[in-house]
N, C-alpha and C positions, 0 to 999 in steps of 0.2 A: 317947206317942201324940199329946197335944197338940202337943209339940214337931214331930214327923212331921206333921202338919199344917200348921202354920205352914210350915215352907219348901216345902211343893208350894204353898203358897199365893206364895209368894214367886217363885218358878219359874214359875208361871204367870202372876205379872205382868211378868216380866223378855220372857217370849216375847211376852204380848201388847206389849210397847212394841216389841220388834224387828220384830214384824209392823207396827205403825204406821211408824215410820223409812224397812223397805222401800215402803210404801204411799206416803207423801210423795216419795220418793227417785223412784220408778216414775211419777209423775202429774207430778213436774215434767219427765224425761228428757220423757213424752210433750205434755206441754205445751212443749216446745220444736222438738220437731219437726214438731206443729204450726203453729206459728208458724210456722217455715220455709216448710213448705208453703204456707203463707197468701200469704207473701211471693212464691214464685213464684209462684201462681194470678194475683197479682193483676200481676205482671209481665206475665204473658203479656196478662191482659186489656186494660192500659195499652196491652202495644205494639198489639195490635189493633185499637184504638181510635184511632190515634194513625195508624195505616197508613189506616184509613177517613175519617180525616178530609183525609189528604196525598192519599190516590186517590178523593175526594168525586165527581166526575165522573164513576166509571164505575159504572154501574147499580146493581152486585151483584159483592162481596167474596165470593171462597170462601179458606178456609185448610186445608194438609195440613201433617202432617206436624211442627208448632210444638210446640215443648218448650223449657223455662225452663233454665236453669244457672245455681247460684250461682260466682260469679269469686271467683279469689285474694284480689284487693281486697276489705277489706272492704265489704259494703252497695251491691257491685253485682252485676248480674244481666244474663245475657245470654239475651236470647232468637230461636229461629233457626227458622226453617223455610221457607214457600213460600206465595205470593199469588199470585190469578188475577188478573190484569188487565185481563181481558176477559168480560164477559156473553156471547157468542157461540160458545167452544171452552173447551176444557179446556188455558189456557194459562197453565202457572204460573211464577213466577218466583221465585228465591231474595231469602230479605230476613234481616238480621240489626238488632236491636235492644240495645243497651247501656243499662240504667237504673240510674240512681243515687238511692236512697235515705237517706232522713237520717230518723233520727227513728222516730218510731210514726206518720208521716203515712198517708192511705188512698191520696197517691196520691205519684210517684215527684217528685224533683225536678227532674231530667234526663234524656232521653229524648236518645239519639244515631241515628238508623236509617239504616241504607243499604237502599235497594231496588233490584235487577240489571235496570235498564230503560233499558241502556246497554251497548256493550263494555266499557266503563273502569270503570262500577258493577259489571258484571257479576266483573270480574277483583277489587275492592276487597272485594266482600261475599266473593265464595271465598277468599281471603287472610284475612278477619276471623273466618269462620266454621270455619277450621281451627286458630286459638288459642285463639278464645272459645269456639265451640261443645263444650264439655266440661266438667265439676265443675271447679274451680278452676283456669278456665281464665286467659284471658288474664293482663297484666304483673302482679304483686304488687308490693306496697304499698311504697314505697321509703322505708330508716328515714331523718330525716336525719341528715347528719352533722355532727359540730361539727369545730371547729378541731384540730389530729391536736396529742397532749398534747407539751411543752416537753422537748428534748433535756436530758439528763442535764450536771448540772456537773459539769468537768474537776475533778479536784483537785487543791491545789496539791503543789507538794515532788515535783512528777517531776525526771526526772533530765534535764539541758541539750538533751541529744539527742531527750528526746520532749516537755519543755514550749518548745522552742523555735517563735516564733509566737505564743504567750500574751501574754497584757496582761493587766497588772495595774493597778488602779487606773486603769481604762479612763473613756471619759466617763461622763458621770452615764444612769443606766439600762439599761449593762452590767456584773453581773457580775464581780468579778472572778474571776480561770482561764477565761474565756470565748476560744475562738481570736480571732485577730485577722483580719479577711477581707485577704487579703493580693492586691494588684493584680498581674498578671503581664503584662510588656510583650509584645504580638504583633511586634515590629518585628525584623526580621533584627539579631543582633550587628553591633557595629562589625566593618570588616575586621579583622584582625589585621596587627600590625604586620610588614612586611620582617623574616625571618630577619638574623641578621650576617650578614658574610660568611664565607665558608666559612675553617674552624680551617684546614681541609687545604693551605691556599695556599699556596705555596711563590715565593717571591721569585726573581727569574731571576738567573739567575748571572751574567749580563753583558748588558747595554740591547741589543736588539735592534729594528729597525724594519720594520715589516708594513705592505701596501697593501691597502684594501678594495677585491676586488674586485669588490664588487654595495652595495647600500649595506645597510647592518647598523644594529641598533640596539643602542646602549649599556646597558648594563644597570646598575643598580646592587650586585646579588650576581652569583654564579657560578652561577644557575640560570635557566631558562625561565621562570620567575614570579617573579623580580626586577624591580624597579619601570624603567622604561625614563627612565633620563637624558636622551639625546639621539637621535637620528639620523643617524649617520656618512653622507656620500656617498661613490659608488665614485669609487675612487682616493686616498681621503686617506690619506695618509701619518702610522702614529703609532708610539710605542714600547712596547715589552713589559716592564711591572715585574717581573709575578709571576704565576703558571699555579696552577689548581685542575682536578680530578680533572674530566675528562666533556669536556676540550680547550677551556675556557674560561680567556681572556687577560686580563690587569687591564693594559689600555690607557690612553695618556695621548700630549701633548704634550711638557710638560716635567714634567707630575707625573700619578699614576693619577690618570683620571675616572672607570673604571668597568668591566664585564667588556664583552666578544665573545667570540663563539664560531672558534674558530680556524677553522672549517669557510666564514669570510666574507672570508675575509683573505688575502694571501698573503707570502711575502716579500719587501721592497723590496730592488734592486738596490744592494749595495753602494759 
């Protein structure tokens, strides 16, 4: 019986700490969204106070419509609605406020406000008040970055074909297996040199002499893009060494200087 005793006694202390736990648990949830609250009330009343002071000139401020927003960013608050700026009609105009807070201060550090008392104000506040005006509105909070972390070292002992490029024992404060930055020239290749002359050439079987009849140029191979020797004029009289395939001549005086094309030439009269 004693024993039964004791543990409802025990039970009934274990309940009452978990009632205390949720009880503390429960009073700080609402003690923080209090706070919040606080925060916006007292946003709103900044920006209001802060629109009366920038529209001090006209008689009598009315406001509709004004409601707080906590932003992305932390510890700022937007706030948005509508001022009259005239004592005489019911003429209201859109306005948005940005404040930023630091601290447990009572009152904001920063205060940004735009008021539509302008085409150009007018079109800024409607552009501001469709990001900001809502719970976590406008840009959030950008992390920074640091420097992006150090590529991976090559390692050594690849094979010729993929450590080619590599420096080893490079200057002091590189690495070694680190690539080498290799310069690559933007400048066109050299030309390439003149082909030989063509294998296929065939030596003439007996000195023949041919007259230009237009003036031609000498070539140095048996093709179109052979480098050009000289410039025969019409009528010179020369002799035929040896022929290559496409009716190209290897021409001379007393010895080859170079191709024509037999289509320049004709034969000289015996």
């Amino acid at each position: 019986m004693r024993l039964m005793s004791l543990l409802c006694a025990v039970i009934a202390i274990g309940l009452a700490g978990c009632d205390d736990h949720a009880t503390t648990a429960d009073a700080a949830t609402h003690g923080r969204a209090a706070q919040a609250q606080d925060v916006l009330a007292l946003s709103q009343a900044a920006a209001e106070q802060r629109l009366r002071a920038e529209l001090g000139a006209q008689a009598r401020l009315e406001f509709r419509g004004v409601q707080a927003y906590r932003q992305a960013a932390p510890q700022k608050v937007a706030v948005c609605g509508q001022v009259s700026t005239s004592s005489g009609g019911p003429a209201f105009v859109p306005f948005i406020s940005i404040l930023t807070w630091t601290g447990s201060g009572a009152a904001p550090e920063r205060i940004d406000q735009r008021v539509a008392l302008s085409n150009v104000e007018a079109t800024r506040v409607y552009v501001e008040q469709q990001s900001h005006c809502l719970d976590q509105g406008g840009p959030a909070a950008m992390p920074r970055r640091g420097a992006p972390p150090p590529l991976p070292r090559i390692p050594n002992g690849l094979p010729n074909g993929v450590s080619a490029g590599l420096r080893r024992g490079g200057p002091a404060g590189q690495p070694e297996g680190q690539p080498v930055a290799q310069t690559v020239s933007m400048r066109p290749a050299a030309a390439a040199s003149a082909p030989p002359a063509d294998d296929r050439a065939t030596p003439s079987g007996s000195e023949r002499a041919v007259t230009l009849q237009q003036p031609g140029n000498l070539r140095a191979h048996p093709n179109g893009g052979g480098e050009i020797v000289t410039v025969l004029p019409r009528g010179q009289a020369v002799h035929v060494f040896a022929t290559a395939p496409g009716g190209w001549l290897q021409v001379g005086e007393t010895e080859p200087r170079g191709w024509l094309h037999s289509s320049l030439v004709t034969a000289s009269a015996p």
